[in-house]
N, C-alpha and C positions, 0 to 999 in steps of 0.2 A: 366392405364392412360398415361405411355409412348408413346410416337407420334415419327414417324420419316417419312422423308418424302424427297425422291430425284428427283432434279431440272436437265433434263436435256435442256442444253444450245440450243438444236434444237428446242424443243417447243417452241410454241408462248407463255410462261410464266412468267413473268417476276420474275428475279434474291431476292431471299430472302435479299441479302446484296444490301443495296444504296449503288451509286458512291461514298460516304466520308465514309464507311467503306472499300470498296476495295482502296481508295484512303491510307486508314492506313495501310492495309496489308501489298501493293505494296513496301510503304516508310519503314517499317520494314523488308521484305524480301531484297530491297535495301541495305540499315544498317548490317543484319547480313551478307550479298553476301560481303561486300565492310569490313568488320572486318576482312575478309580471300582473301581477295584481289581474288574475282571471280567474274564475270559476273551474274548478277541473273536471272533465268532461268522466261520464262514466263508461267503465270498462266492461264492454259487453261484447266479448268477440270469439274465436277462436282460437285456443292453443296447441300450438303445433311446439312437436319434441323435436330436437336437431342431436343427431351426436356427431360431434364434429370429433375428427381424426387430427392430431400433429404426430407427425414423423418425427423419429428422432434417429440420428448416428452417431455410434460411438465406435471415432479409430483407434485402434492398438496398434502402438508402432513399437518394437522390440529391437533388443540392439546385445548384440552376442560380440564383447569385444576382449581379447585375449591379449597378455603383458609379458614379460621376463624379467626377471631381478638376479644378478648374481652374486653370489656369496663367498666370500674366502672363507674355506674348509670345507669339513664333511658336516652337514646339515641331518639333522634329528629328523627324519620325514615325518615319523607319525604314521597315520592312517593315506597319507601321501603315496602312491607309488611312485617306487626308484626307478626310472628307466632307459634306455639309449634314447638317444635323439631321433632315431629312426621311427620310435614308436610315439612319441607325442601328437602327431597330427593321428593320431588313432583315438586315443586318447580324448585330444580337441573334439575330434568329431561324435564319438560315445556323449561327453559330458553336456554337448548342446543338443544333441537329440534327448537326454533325460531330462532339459530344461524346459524344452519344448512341449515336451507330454506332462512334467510338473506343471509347467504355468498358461499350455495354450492350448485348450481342445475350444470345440462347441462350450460343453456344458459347463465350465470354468471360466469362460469368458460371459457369459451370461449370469452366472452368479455373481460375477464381478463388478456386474451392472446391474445386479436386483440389488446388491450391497451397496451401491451407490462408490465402489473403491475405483475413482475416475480422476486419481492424481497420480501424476508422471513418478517414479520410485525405483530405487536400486531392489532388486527381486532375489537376488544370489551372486555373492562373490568368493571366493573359493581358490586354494591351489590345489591343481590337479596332476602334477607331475613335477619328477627330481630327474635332474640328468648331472652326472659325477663324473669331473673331468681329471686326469691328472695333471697337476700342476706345470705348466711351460714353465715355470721363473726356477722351479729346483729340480724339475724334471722325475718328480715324482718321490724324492729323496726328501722333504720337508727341511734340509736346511744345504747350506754351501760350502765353501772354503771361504773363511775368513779374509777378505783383500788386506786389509791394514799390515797384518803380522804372516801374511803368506801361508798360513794353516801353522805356523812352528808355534804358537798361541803365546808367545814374548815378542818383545820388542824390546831396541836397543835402549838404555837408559841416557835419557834427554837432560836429566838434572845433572850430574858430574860430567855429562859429556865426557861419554867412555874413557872414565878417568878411574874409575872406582872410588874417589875419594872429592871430600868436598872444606872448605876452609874452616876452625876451628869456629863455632861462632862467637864462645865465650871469651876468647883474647883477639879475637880479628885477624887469625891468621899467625899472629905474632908470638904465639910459645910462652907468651909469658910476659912478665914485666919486669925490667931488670934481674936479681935474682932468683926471683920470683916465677918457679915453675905454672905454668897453667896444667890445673889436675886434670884437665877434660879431653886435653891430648896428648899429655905427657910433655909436653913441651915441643912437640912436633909442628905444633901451628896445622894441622887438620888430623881428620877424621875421615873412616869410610863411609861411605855415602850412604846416607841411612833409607835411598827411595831402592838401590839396587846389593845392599849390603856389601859392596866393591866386587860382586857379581857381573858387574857391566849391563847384564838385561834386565827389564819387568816384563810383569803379567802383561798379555794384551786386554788392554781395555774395552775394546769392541768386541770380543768374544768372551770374554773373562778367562783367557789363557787355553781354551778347548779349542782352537782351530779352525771351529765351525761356527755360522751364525744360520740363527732360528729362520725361514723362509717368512718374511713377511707375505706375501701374494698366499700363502695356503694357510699358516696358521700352525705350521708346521708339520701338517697332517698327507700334506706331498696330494691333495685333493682339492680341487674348487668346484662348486655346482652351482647349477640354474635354477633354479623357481619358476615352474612356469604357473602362473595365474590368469580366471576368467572371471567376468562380470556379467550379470542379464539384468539389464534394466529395461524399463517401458513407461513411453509418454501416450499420453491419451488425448484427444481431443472430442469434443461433443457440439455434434451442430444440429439446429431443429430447421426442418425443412419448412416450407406454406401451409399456415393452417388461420381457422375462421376464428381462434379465438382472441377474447379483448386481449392488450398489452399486459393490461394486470392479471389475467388468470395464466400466460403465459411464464411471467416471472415466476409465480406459484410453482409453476409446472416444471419449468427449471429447476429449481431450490427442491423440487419432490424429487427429481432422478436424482438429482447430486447430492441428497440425502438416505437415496440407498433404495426411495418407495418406500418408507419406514413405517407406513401404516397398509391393510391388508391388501392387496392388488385387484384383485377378483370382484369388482362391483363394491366400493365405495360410496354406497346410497346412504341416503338422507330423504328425509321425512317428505319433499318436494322433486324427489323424485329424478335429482343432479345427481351427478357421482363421476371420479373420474377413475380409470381402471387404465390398465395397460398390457399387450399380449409379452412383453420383456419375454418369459418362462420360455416360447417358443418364437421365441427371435431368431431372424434368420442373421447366421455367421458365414462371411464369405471371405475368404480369401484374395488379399488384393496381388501387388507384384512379387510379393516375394515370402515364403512360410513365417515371414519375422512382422507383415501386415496383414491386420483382420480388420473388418468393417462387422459393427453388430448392430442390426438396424431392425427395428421395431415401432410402435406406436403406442399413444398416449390417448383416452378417449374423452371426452369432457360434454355429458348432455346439458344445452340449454335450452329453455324451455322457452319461445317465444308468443306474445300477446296479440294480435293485431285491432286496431279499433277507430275510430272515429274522430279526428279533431276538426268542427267547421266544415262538415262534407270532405274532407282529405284523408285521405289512411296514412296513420300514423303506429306505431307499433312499441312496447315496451319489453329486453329484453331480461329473461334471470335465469343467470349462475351458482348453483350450490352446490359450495360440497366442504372435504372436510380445512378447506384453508379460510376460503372468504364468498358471502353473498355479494354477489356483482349483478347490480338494475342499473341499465344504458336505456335511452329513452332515444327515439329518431327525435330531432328537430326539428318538432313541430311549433314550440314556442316561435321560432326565429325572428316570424313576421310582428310579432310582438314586442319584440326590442325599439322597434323604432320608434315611436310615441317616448321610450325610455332615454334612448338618446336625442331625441328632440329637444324633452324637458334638460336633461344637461346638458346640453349645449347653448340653452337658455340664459343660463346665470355664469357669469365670469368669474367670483371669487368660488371656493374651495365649500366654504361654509352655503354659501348661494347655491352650486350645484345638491349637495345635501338636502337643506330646503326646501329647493323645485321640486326634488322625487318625492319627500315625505307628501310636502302640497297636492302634487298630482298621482298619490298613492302609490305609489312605489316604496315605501314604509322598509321592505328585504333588502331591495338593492340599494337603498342610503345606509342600510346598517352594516354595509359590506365595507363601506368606507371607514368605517370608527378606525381599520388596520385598513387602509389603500393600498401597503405594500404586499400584501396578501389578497387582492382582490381578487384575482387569477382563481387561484387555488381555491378558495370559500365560494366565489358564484359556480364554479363548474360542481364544485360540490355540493350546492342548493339545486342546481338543474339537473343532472347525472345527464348531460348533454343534452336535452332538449334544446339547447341554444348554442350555437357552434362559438368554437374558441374567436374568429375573429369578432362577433358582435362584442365579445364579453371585452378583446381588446381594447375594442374601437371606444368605449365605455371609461376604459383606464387610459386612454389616450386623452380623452379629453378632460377629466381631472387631473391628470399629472400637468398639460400645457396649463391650466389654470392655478395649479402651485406652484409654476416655473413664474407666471407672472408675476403672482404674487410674493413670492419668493424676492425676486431682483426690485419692487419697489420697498419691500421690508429692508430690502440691504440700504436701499438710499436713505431711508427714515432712521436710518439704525444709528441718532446723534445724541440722545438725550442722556441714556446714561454713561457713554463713556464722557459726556463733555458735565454732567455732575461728578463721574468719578475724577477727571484731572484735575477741577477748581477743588474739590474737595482734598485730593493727595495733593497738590502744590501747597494750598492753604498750610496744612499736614508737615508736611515738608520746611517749610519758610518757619514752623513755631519749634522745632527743633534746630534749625539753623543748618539744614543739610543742602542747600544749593549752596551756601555758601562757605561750607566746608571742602565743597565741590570744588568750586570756585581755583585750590592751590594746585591743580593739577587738570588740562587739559583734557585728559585721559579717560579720568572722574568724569569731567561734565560732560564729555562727548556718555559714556555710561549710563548717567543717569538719564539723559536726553531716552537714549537707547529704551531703558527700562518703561519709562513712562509713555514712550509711543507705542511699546509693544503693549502693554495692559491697558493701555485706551482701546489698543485695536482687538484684540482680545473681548474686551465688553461689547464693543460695536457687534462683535459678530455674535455674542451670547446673547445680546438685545433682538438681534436679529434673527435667530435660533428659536428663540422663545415665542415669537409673534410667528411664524412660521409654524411648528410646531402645535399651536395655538388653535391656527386657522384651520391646518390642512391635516391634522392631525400625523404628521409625517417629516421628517427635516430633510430636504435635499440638499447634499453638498455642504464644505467650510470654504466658501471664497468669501473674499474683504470686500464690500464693496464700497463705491465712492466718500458713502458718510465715513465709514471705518478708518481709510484712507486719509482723509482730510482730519479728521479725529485727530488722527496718530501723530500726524505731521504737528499740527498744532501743540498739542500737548508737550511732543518732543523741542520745537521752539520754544515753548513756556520755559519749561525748563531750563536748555540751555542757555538765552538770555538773563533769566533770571540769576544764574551760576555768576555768569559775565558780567553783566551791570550793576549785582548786586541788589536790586528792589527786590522789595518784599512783602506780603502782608501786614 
């Protein structure tokens, strides 16, 4: 299904790229000519169309997994069928062959992947059957005999202790007070027992006098049943086989299945004559180990249109990609040989500001403008050459201005003394006119403190002194180390202090 196809410029044929793609090429070939301060050669060659093919696979993995839950009583089924034990693996087996022809033919799995629906998902969970058992715990009777009271639903009476009668409360027992009858028992000194009315039994408590108690295990329905439940879910996986296109049309290409193909499929042309299309519709679906694994595997088309022409007697070539995400122009590296004079000239000058310099001096005007952001170097020159110049020269480039801001760097850390040693004379000075060393002074503690304080804010400035001239030079700040000046700053400043606290002198 690969096509390729060469235009040559003498036929009466008209050119696979419009004038606003060769208009882009032109203005890029421009860009990388003028990065290396050269003339750009003119494009008079050739174009040949490529459609290059990426394969793509997408596995469907399925999983048919079945549960039980059991319920004390008789359960409501619903639209559920009730049925023996005997018939559920009929049942099981019915319910996963309808899930099968629900969610997994050819033409279902293919839609599946023109929708771009390529995340793993619960697909149908369901109860599919009742099985109703009679209760073991009351043998089908929903309730028992009462153990406590033996089914007679009394028990003996525990408060008078089969006495029928219990002591007076209102006189203690005692009938009375001197002559004095107690009215509440006649003077008997008790009464009958007000929990069994001198009956001797009560109700049983754990039945409430019936003999019988409710089956817990059924619910009193003399019935328990199973639940049996099923689940289909499916995880997916998507892998792209070898294919000739750049890294970035491929992410494209990605992000367009996994989006479903959400614009037309059938030849996605554009005005230059790219497009990328795909056969998905009749994707072939195969069966891998087991009816619960499919493989759907198809292809993705992507034409680019390539240039070939002339640099210096060498064939060098410019390629382009359109369609509907992004124009991608990759240039062979033919600059390459041209970097060297570039890195000659920076390797020239030792500071930061000197490398800059050297290229504007020796024309190189793009590649010192790359530096205004060094930390982005990478990214802006591959971006000024669309590869004409391979990634190590463009390294090799930031390798040697970054060693020249390392140097510079570590002697800006040694020089870095002036302002924190104007800021300690100035905070002591500061200090001593309010009288706080010597406030210090009553507590150890204190002057160790402030000691403390002022080494750390001398060391502090050191390195913001040192920060700034960095910054400064290389347009760029590597690293927060203290270096020697900082250091010896610190210290000093932190002696000021604490002497000063201690002996007392002052401004």
């Amino acid at each position: 299904m690969n096509q390729s196809a060469t235009i040559k410029k003498a036929e009466a044929v008209p050119s696979p790229l419009s004038g606003e793609a060769m208009k882009d090429i032109r203005k890029a070939l421009a860009r990388a000519c003028a990065f290396v301060n050269v003339e750009p050669p003119v494009i008079d060659g050739d174009v040949v169309s490529n459609r290059i093919k990426t394969p793509f696979d997408v596995t469907f993995s399925f999983k048919f997994e079945t549960a039980n839950r059991f319920v004390n009583g008789d359960v409501n089924a619903g639209n559920v069928p009730v049925v023996s034990h005997g018939r559920v693996a009929a049942l099981k087996a019915d319910l996963r062959d309808r899930m099968l022809t629900q969610f997994v033919s050819d033409d279902i799995l293919r839609a599946r992947t023109i929708k771009g629906d390529l995340k793993g998902a619960k697909m149908f969970q369901t109860d599919y059957a009742v099985c109703k058992d009679t209760c073991t715990s009351c043998s089908g009777a929903g309730q028992f005999q009462c153990s406590p009271c033996g089914g007679v639903g009394v028990d003996d009476c525990t408060w008078c202790f089969r006495s029928g009668h219990e002591d007076c409360v209102a006189c203690g027992g005692r009938g009375g007070t001197g002559n004095i009858i107690c009215v509440y028992c006649n003077g008997k000194g008790r009464k009958p027992c007000h929990k069994c009315n001198a009956t001797l039994s009560v109700r049983c408590g754990t039945c409430g006098g019936n003999g019988t108690q409710r089956c817990g295990g059924c619910g009193g329905c003399g019935i328990v049943s199973t639940i049996h439940s099923a689940t289909f879910s499916c995880n997916t996986e998507t892998e792209v086989g070898p294919t000739a296109v750049s890294a970035d049309q491929l992410t494209w290409l990605k992000l367009w299945a996994a989006a479903g193909f959400s614009k037309n499929r059938s030849g996605l042309v554009d005005g230059d004559g790219g497009n990328f299309e795909t056969d998905v519709v009749s994707a072939a679906v195969i069966r891998l180990g087991s009816d619960l694994e499919y493989k759907v595997s198809f292809n993705c088309f992507s034409t680019v249109n390539r240039i070939e022409f002339e640099y210096e007697g060498k064939k060098a070539w410019v390629e382009h990609a359109k369609n509907q995400f992004l124009a991608d122009i990759r240039f062979s590296t033919f600059l390459e040989g041209k970097m060297k004079p570039v890195l000659a000239a920076a390797s020239s000058a030792a500071l930061p500001s000197g490398i800059r310099k050297a290229l504007k001096d020796a024309g190189y005007a793009k590649v010192a403008a790359c530096f205004e952001k060094p930390d982005i170097l990478d990214s802006s020159a591959k971006l000024e050459t669309k590869g004409a110049i391979t990634s190590k020269s463009i390294s090799t480039l930031a390798e040697i201005y970054n060693d020249a801001t390392h140097a510079f760097a570590r002697r800006a850390r040694r020089r870095a003394w002036k302002v924190p040693v104007v800021l300690a004379l100035g905070g002591w000075w500061l200090a001593c006119r309010y009288d706080i060393p010597q406030s210090a002074a009553e507590s150890h503690l204190w002057m160790a403190s402030l000691a403390f304080v002022a080494g750390l804010i001398t060391l502090v400035a050191s390195n913001l002194e040192a920060r700034m001239a960095i910054a400064f030079e290389a347009n760029t700040v590597r690293g927060w180390w203290a270096g020697p000046a900082g250091w010896t700053c610190a210290v000093a400043a932190a002696a000021l202090f604490w002497t000063s606290s201690y002996y007392g002198f002052r401004i």
